[in-house]
C-alpha positions as CSV (number, residue, x, y, z in Angstrom):
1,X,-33.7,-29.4,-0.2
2,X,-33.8,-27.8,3.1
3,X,-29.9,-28.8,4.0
4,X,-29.1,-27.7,0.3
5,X,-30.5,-23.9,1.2
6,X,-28.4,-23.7,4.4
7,X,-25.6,-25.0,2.7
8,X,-25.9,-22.4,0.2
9,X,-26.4,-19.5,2.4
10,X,-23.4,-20.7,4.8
11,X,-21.2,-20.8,1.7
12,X,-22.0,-17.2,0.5
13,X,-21.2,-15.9,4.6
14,X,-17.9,-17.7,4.3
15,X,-16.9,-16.1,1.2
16,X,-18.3,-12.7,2.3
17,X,-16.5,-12.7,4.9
18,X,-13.3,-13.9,3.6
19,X,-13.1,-11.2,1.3
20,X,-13.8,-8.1,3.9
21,X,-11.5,-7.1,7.1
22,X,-12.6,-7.1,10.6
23,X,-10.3,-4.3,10.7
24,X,-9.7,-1.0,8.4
25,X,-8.9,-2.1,4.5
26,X,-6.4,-0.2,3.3
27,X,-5.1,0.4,-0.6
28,X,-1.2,1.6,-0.6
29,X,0.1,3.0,-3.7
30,X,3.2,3.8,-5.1
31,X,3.5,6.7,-7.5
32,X,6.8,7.3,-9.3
33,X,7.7,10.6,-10.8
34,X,11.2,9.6,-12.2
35,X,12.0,9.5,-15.2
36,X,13.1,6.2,-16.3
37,X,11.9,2.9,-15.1
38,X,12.1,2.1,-10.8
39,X,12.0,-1.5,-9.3
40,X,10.0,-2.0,-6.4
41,X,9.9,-5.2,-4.7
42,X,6.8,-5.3,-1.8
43,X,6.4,-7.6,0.9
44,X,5.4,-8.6,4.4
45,X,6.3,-10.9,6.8
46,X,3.8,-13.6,5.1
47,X,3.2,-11.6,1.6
48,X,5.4,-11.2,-1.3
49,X,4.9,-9.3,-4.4
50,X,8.0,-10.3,-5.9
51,X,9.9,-6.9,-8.2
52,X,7.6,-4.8,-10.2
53,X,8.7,-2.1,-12.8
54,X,7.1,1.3,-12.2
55,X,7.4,4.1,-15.4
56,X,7.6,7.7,-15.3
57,X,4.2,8.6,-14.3
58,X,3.4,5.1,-13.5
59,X,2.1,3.1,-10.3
60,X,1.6,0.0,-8.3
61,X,-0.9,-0.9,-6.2
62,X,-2.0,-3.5,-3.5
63,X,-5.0,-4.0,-0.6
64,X,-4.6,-5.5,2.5
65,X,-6.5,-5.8,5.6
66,X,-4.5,-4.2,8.9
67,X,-3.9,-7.2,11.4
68,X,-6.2,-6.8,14.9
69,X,-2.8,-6.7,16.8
70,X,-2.0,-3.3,15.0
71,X,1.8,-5.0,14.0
72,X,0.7,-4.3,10.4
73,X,4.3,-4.2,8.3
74,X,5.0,-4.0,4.4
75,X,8.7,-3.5,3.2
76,X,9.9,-1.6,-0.1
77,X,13.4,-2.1,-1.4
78,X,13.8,0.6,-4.8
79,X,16.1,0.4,-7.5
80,X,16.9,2.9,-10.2
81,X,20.0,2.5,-11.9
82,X,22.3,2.6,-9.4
83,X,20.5,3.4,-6.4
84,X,19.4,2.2,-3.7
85,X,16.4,2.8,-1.1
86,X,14.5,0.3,1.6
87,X,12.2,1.8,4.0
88,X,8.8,0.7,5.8
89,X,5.7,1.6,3.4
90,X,3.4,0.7,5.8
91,X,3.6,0.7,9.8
92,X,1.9,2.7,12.6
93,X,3.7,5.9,12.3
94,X,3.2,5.1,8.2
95,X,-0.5,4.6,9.4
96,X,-0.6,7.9,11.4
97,X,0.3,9.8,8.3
98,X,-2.0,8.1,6.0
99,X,-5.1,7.5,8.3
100,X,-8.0,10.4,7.4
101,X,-10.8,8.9,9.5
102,X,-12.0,6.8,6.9
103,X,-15.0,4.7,7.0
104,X,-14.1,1.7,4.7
105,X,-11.2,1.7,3.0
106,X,-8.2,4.0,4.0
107,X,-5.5,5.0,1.1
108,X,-1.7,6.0,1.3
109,X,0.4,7.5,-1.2
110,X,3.9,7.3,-1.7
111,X,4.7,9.1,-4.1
112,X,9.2,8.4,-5.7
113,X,11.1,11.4,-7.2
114,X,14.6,11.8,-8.2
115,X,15.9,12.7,-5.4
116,X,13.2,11.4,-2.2
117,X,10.6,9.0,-0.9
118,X,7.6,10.9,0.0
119,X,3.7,9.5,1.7
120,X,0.3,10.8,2.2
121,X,-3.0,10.1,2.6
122,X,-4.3,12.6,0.1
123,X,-3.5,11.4,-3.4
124,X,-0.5,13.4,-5.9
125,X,-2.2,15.6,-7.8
126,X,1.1,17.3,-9.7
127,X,3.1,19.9,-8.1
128,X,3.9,20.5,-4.4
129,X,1.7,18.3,-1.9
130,X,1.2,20.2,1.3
131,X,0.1,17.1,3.4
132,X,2.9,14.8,1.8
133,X,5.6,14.2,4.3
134,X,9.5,13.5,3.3
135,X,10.8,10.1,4.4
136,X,13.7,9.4,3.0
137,X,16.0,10.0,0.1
138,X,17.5,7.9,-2.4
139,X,21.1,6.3,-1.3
């Protein structure tokens, strides 16, 4: 009974920590403001999310813990109609513009209009973002 209680409690530390990050948790999300459908196809080097359709108004989300080596990389490639956009959602500088001090979990924003890719770490709220920062535009 004795082996059975330590097997238990081992079991439940395991799974504990296989679900939280020995570094900073972070939520990205991607916030589209065009009208029409977007495709947004995510990954890293050892993740893919394969293409997801993002509405006017709609958004896609996904958590990941940052890697202790601080090399931390996801990829977007956009589609709408007949543009075109790839660019790094999440890297250091990425990070730098994101990070607010968080304890916990830190968040980034992209937010996608018609005409640019934006990102912050304060989420879109409607209207002109002060602390979002322009990235890049569509191709």
């Amino acid at each position: 009974m004795h082996n059975v209680f330590i097997f238990v409690i081992l079991a439940s530390s395991f799974t504990l920590i296989a679900h939280s990050c020995f570094t900073t948790k972070w939520d990205l999300s991607v916030q589209s403001t065009v009208r029409g459908n977007i495709v947004a196809h995510i990954k890293s080097g050892d993740t893919d999310f394969g293409n997801h359709t993002i509405p006017f108004n709609g958004n896609y989300t996904w958590s990941f813990c940052a890697r202790i080596d601080g090399v931390t990389l996801y990829y977007g490639y956009f589609w709408w109609g007949s543009r075109f956009q790839s660019l790094a959602l999440y890297d250091n500088r990425i990070r730098d513009i994101c990070y607010r001090g968080e304890s916990g979990t830190a968040h980034c924003y992209w937010l996608v209009t018609p005409d640019e890719f934006y990102v912050s770490g304060d989420p879109y709220q409607g209207g002109a973002d002060p602390h979002a920062v322009f990235i890049k535009q569509w191709s």
